[in-house]
C-alpha positions as CSV (number, residue, x, y, z in Angstrom):
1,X,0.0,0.0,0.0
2,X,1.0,3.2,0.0
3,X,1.7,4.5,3.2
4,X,3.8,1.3,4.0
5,X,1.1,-0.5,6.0
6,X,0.6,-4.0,5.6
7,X,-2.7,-6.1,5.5
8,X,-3.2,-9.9,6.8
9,X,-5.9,-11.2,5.2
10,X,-6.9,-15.3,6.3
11,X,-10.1,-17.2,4.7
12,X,-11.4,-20.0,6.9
13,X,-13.0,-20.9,3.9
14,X,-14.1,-19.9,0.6
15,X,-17.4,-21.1,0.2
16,X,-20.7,-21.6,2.3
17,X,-21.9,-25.0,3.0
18,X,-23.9,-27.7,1.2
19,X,-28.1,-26.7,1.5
20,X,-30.5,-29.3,0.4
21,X,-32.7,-27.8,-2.3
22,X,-35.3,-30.1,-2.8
23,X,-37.8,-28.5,-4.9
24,X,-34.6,-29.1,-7.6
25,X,-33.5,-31.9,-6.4
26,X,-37.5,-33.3,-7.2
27,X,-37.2,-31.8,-10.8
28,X,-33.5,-33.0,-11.0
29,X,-35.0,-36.2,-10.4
30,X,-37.9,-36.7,-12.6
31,X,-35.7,-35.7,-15.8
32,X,-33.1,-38.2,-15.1
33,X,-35.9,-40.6,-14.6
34,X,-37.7,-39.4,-18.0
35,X,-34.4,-39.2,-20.0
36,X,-31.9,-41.3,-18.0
37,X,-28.6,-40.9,-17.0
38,X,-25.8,-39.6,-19.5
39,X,-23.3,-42.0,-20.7
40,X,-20.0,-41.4,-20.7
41,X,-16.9,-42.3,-23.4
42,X,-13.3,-43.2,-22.2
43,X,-12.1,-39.9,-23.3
44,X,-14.5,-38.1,-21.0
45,X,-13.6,-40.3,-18.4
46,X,-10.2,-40.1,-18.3
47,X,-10.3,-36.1,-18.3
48,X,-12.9,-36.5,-15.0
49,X,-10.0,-38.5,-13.5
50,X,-7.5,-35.8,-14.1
51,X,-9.5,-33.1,-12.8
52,X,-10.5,-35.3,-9.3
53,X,-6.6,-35.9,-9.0
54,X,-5.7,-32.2,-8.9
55,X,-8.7,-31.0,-6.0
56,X,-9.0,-34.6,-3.4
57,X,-9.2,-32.2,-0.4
58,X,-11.8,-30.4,-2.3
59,X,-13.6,-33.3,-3.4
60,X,-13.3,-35.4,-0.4
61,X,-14.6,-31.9,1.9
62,X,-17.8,-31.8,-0.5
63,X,-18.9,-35.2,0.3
64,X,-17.9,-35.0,4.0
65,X,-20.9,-31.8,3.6
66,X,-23.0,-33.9,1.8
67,X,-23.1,-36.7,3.9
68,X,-23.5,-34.6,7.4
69,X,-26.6,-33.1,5.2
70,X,-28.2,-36.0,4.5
71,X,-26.9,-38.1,8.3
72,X,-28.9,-35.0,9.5
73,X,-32.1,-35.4,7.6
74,X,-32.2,-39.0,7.9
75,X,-32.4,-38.3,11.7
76,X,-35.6,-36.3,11.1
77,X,-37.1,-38.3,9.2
78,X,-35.9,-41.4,11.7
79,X,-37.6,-39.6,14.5
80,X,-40.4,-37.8,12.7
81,X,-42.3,-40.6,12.2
């Protein structure tokens, strides 16, 4: 800066966590089960596998988020009924 001063700046993290939406997730749902699910050729494959070597911590943090998500609704629906 300018006048010499000096800023810290530290992110905890960069992004909010997982939220269930599941008016999508229902629509989501219903076109996979009206036009099934895509297929996918080596090539395509083989590019996905580079790109989930370069981010694990990424990768493995979004499914830790997903699966407290859906521990947590489980519950409810465990004790809800």
């Amino acid at each position: 800066m300018m006048t010499e001063t000096t800023v810290e700046c530290r992110f905890d993290k960069a992004c909010s966590s997982y939220l269930p939406n599941r008016t999508l997730e229902n629509a989501m749902y219903q076109a996979l089960s009206h036009f099934g699910t895509p297929e996918w050729n080596c090539e395509e494959l083989a590019f996905a596998k580079q790109i989930q070597a370069r981010s694990p911590p990424t990768i493995a943090n979004s499914l830790n988020n997903i699966a407290v998500t859906v521990a947590k609704t489980a519950r409810l629906l465990h004790y809800s009924s």
